[in-house]
C-alpha positions in Angstrom: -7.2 16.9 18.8 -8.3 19.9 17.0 -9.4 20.1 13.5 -6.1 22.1 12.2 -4.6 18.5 13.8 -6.6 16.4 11.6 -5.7 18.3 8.5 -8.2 19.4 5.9 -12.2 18.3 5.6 -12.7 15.9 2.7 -15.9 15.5 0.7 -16.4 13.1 -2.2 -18.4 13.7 -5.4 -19.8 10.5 -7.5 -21.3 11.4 -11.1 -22.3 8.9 -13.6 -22.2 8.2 -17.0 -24.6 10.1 -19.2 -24.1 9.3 -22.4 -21.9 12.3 -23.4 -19.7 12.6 -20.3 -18.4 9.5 -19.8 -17.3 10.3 -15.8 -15.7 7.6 -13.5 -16.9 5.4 -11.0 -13.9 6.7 -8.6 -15.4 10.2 -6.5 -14.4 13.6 -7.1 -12.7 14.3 -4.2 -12.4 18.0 -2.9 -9.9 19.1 0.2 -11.2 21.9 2.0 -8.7 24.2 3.6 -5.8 22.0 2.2 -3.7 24.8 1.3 -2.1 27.0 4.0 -3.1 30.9 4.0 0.2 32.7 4.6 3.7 33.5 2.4 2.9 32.8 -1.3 0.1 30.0 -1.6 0.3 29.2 -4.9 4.5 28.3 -5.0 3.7 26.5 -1.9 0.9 24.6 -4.0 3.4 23.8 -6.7 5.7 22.5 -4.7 3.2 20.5 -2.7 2.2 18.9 -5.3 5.7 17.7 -6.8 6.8 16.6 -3.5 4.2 13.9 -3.9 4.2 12.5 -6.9 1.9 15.3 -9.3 5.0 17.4 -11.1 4.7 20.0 -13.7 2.2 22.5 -12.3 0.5 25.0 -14.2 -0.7 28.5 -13.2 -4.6 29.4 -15.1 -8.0 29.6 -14.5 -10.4 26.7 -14.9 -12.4 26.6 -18.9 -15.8 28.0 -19.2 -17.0 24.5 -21.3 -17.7 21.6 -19.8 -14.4 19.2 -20.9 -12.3 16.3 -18.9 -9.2 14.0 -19.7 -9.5 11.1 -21.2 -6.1 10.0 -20.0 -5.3 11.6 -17.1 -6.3 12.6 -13.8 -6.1 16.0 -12.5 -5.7 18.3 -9.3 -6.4 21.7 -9.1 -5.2 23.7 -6.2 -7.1 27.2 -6.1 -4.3 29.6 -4.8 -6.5 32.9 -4.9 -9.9 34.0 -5.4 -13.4 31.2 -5.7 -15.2 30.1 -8.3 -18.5 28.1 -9.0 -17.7 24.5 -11.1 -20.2 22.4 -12.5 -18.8 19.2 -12.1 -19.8 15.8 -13.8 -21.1 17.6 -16.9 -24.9 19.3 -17.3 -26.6 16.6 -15.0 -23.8 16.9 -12.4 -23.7 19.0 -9.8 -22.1 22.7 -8.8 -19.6 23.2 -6.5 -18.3 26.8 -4.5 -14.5 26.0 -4.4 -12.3 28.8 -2.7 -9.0 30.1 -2.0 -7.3 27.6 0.0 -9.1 24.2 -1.7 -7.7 21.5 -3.6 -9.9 19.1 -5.7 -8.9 15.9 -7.6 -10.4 14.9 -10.6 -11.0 11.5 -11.7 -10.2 11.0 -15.6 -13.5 11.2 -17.6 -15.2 13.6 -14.7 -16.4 16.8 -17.0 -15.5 20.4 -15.0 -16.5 23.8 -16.2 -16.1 27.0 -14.6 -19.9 29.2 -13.8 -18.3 31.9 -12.5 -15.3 32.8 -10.8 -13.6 36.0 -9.2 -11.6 38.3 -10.5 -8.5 37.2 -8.6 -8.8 33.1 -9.2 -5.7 31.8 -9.3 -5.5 28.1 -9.9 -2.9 25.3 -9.9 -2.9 22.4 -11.5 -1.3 19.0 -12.2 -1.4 15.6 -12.9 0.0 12.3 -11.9 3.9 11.9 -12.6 3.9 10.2 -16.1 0.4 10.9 -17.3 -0.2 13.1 -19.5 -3.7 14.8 -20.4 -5.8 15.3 -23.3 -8.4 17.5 -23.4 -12.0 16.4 -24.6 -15.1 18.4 -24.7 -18.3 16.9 -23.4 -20.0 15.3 -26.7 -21.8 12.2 -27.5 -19.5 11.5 -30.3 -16.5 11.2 -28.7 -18.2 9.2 -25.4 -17.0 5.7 -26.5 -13.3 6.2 -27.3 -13.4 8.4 -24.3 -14.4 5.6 -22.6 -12.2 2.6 -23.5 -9.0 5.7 -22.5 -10.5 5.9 -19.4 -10.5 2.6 -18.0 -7.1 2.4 -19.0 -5.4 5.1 -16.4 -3.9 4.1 -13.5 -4.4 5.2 -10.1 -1.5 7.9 -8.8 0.8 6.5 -6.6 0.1 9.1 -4.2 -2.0 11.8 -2.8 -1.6 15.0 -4.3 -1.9 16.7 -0.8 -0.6 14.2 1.7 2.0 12.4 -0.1 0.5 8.8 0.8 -2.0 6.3 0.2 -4.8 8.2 2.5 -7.0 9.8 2.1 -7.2 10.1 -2.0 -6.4 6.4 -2.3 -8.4 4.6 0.1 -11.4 6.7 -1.6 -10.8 5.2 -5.2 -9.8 1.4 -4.4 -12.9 1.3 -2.4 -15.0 2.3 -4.9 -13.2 0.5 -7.9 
């Protein structure tokens, strides 16, 4: 089997707790090539997504401040262009994402955009019947942040495959 069989590369991202990002103990977890390259990428994305379970896309960039959701998880497919994220806040870690990715954000895991091309296009979502806030990374609103957090439930699906694996058995593992 070849690796277009096997379907996209997965890597997982942990970041803990530091006192003004509150993160999650469940990884990051970025598809690599999970979008295909031809006809219009970013429909495809949207559609993709609401086929399994993450409805209401949204067509933007990705902020330039570090920020997460308190109440909500997230997926952001990246339709056009790249960008450099700092994920998990200032003690986290950077991240090249590119035309073609997908990456699922854990509630409470801080994402800010470094740089980005002139063309980035990105989609994004969140489970079906969560909606998000949006908090910015400060020490003063760490412990509410917090108590929200624990409090979101896993999706009932992969944003990209539609079942339990791969996004799944990554978070109940680590939970």
């Amino acid at each position: 089997m070849d690796d277009s069989e096997r379907g996209p590369k997965v890597e997982t991202y942990r970041f803990v707790d530091d006192g003004t990002v509150p993160n999650n103990s469940l990884p990051l977890v970025v598809y690599r090539g999970a979008l295909e390259e031809s006809g219009d990428r970013a429909a495809a994305c949207e559609r993709m997504f609401d086929r399994n379970g993450w409805p209401g896309a949204w067509r933007n960039g990705i902020y330039g401040h570090h920020h997460y959701h308190s109440t909500a998880h997230e997926v952001l497919g990246i339709a056009a262009g790249h960008a450099r994220v700092r994920l998990g806040g200032e003690r986290g870690e950077t991240v090249e994402l590119r035309a073609g990715d997908v990456v699922v954000i854990p509630a409470g895991v801080a994402h800010k955009r470094e740089t980005a091309s002139p063309d980035l296009l990105v989609i994004g979502s969140y489970p079906c019947g969560q909606s998000p806030d949006i908090c910015r990374a400060e020490p003063r609103a760490h412990d509410k942040a917090q108590q929200r957090i624990a409090t979101v439930p896993l999706p009932a699906a992969d944003p990209v495959t539609g079942s339990a694996e791969p996004l799944l058995a990554c978070w109940t593992r680590s939970s």
